[in-house]
N, C-alpha and C positions, 0 to 999 in steps of 0.2 A: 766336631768329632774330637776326643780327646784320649783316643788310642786304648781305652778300657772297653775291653772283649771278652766274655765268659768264655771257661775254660772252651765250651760246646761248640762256642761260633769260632776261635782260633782255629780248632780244630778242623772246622768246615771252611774257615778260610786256606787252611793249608793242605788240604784235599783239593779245594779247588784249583789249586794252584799246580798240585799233580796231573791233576784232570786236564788242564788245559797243554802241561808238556808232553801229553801222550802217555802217562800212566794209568793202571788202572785202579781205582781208588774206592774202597767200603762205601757205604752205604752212606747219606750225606742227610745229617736231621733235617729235616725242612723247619721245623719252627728256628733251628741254626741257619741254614739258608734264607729264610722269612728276614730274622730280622739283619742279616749282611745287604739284605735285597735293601731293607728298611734304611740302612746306613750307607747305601751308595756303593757298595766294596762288593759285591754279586748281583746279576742281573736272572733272571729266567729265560728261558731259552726252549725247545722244542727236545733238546738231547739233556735235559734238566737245569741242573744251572750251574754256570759261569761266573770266575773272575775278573772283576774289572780292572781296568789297570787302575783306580784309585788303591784298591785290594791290594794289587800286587806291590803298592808303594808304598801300603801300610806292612806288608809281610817285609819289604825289605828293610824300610826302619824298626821297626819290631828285632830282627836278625841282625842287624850290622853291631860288631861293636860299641857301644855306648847307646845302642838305641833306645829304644820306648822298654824292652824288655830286659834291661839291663838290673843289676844290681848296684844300688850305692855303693 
């Protein structure tokens, strides 16, 4: 995995990431959830779908200071 995510699936990865702290969170693309499924960073579930913790550890490099989502 080399931390490149369409805008689509960021998006559904940081929803899911709401979802899981007990927010409530729009509507979640599933071809964005398909392919987070596909990368290991969301799983399927009964109550739709979940963030894994690989997910949540990409959201957090992504977010910190100098992370993946950084500017030169």
């Amino acid at each position: 995995m080399d931390g490149e995510l369409t805008e689509g699936q960021l998006n559904a990865l940081r929803n899911l990431a709401h979802k899981q702290a007990g927010d409530h969170v729009p509507f979640i693309n599933i071809s964005d959830a398909r392919a987070l499924t596909e990368l290991g960073l969301a799983t399927r579930s009964r109550e739709g779908w979940d963030i894994t913790p690989e997910g949540g550890a990409m959201l957090a490099a992504l977010d910190r200071p100098g992370g993946l989502n950084s500017v030169p």
